[in-house]
C-alpha positions as CSV (number, residue, x, y, z in Angstrom):
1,X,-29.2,-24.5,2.7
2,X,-26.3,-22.1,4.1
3,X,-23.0,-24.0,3.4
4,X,-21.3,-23.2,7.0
5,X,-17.8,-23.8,5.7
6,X,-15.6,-20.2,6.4
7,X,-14.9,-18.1,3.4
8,X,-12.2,-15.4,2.7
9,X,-13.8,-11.4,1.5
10,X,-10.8,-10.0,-0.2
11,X,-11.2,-6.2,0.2
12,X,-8.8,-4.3,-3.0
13,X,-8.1,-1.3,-3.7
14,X,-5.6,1.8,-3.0
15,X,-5.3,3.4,0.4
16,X,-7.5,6.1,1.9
17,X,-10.9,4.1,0.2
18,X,-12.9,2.6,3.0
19,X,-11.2,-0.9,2.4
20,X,-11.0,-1.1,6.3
21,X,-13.8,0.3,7.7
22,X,-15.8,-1.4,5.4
23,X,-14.1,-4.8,6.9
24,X,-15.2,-3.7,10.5
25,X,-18.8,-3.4,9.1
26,X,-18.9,-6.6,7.6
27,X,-17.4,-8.0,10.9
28,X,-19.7,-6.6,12.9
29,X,-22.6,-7.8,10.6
30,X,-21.4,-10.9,10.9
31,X,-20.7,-11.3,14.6
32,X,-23.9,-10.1,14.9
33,X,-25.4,-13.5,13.0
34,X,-23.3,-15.5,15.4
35,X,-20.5,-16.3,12.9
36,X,-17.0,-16.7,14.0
37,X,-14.9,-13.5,11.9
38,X,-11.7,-12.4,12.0
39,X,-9.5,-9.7,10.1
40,X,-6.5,-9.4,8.8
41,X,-5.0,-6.3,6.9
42,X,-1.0,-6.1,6.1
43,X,-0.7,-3.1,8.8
44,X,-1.4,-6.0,11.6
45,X,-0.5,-9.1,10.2
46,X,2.7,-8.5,8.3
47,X,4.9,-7.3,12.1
48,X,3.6,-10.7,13.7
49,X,4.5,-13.1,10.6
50,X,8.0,-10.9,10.3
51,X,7.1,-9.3,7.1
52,X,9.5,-6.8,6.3
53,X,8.2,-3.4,4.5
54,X,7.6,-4.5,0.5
55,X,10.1,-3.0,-1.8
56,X,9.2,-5.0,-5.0
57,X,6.3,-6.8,-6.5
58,X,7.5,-10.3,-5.4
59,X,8.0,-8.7,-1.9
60,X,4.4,-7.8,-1.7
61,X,3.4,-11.3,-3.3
62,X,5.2,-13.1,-0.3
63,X,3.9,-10.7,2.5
64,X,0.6,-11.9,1.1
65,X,0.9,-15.6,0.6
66,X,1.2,-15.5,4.5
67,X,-1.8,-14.0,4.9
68,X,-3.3,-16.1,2.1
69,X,-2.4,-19.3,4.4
70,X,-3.6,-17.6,7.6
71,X,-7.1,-17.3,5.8
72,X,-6.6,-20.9,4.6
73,X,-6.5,-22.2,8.3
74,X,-9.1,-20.0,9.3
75,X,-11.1,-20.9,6.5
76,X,-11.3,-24.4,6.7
77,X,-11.9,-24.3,10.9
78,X,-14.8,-22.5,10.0
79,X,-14.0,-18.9,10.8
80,X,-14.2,-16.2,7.9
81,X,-11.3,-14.4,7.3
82,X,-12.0,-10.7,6.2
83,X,-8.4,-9.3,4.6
84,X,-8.2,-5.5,3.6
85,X,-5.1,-5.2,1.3
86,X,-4.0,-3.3,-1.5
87,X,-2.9,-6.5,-3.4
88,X,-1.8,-4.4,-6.4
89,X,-2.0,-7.0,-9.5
90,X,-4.6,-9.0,-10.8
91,X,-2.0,-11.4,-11.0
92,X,-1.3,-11.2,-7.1
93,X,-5.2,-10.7,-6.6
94,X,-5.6,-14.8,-8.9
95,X,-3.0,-16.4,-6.7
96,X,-4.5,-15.2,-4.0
97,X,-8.0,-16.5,-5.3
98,X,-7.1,-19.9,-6.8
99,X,-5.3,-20.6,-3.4
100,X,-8.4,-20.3,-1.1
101,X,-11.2,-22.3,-1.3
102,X,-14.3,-20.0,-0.9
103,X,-13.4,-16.3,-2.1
104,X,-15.1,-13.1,-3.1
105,X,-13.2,-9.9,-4.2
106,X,-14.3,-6.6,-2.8
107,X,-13.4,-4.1,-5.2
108,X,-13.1,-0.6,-2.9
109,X,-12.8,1.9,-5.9
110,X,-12.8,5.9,-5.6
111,X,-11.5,9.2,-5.1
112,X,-8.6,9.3,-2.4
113,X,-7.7,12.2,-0.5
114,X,-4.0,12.8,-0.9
115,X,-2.5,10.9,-4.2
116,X,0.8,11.6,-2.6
117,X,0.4,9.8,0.5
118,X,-1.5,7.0,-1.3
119,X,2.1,6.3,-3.9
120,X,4.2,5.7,-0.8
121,X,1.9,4.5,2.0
122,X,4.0,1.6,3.7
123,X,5.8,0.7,0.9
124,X,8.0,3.8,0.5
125,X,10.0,2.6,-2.9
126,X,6.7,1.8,-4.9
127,X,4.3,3.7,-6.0
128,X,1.1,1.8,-6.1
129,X,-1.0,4.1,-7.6
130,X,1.3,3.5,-10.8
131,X,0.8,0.0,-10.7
132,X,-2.5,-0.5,-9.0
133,X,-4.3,-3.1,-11.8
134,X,-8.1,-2.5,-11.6
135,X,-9.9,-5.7,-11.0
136,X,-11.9,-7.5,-14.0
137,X,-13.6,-10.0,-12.0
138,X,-14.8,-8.7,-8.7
139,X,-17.7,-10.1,-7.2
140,X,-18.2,-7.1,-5.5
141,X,-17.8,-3.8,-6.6
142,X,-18.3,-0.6,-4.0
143,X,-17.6,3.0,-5.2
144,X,-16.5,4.7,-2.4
145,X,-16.9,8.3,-3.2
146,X,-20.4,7.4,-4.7
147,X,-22.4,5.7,-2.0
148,X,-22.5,5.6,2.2
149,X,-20.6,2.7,3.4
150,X,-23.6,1.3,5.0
151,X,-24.9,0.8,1.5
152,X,-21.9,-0.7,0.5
153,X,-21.5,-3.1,3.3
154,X,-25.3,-3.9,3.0
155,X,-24.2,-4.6,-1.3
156,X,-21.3,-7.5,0.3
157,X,-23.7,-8.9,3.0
158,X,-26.7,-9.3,-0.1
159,X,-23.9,-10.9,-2.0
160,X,-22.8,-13.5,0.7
161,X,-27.0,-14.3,1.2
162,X,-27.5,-14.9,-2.4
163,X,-24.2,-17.3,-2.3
164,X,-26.0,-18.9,1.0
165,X,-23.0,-18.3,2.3
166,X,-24.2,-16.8,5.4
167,X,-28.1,-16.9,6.9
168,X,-30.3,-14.7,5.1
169,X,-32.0,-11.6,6.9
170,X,-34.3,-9.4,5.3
171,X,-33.7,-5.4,4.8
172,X,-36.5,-3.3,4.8
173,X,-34.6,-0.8,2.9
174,X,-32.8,-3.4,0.0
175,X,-34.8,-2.9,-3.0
176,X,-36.1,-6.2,-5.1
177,X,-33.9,-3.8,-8.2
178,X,-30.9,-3.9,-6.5
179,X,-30.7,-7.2,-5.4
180,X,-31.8,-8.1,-9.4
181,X,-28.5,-6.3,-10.1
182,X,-26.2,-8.2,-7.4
183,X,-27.9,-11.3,-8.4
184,X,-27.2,-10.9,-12.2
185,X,-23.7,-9.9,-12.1
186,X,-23.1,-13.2,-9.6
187,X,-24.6,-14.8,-12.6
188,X,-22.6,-13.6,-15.0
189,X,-19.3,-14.5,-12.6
190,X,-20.9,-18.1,-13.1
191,X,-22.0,-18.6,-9.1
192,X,-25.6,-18.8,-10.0
């Protein structure tokens, strides 16, 4: 049975991965199955709410408690909220998580283009790459400079089926072995 209760896909990881595009995949997947989606990164979202540019840690946590509670309203009005944001700490990432009720992580890992622009990308005084905290728990992980994003958004949809999170639909190209390997790290994340 598909629990029809909205969820939150948290998509991490530095700038210049595919974090966003990746989140317009998903939502199109998704509108596609008739689901209600909406996204929220902190290049839209943080001018509306009045977020001023992050110049500390605890800066960034508040910019991202808004959009935390954003994803809670969503969330429990049925709607799934899709957020693409650096969130640089695992610490930032567990508040984040322990404050909505249905969450996955989307771990967007790989090469960037320009490690310059990535330090100071709209948040001129830190330099995220320094403190960028890899994830430990991610439900999903996608390696950007390793696979097509269409693989990597067909890895997140396989991961919301097996969750019954959304309605499953069958890919002709989704081996039996790869969805062994989502299914057994869900297990070992303690979902199944």
């Amino acid at each position: 049975m598909i629990d029809r209760k909205g969820f939150t896909i948290w998509f991490t990881g530095l700038s210049l991965t595919t974090k966003s595009l990746l989140a317009e995949v998903i939502e199109g997947e998704l509108l596609e199955r008739g689901l209600n989606v909406e996204i929220l990164d902190e290049e839209t979202v943080d001018p509306i709410l009045g977020s001023k540019p992050a110049e500390s840690i605890e800066e960034i946590r508040k910019n991202l408690k808004k959009i935390q509670f954003i994803c809670k309203l969503l969330t429990r009005n049925g709607v799934i909220a899709i957020v693409s944001a650096i969130s640089p700490t695992i610490d930032i990432r567990n508040e984040m998580r322990e404050g909505l009720e249905n969450f996955i992580e989307v771990y967007v890992k790989g090469n960037t283009a320009n490690q310059d622009f990535v330090s100071k990308v709209n948040l001129p005084d830190i330099d995220i790459e320094a403190i960028y905290e890899e994830p430990l728990n991610s439900e999903v992980i996608i390696e950007s400079d390793k696979e097509l994003p269409d693989a990597s958004a067909k890895k997140i949809i396989k991961t919301l089926e097996l969750l019954n999170w959304i309605p499953k639909v069958e890919y002709d190209d989704y081996s039996p072995e790869e969805e062994a390997k989502i299914q057994e790290r869900l297990e070992s994340l303690g979902y199944l």
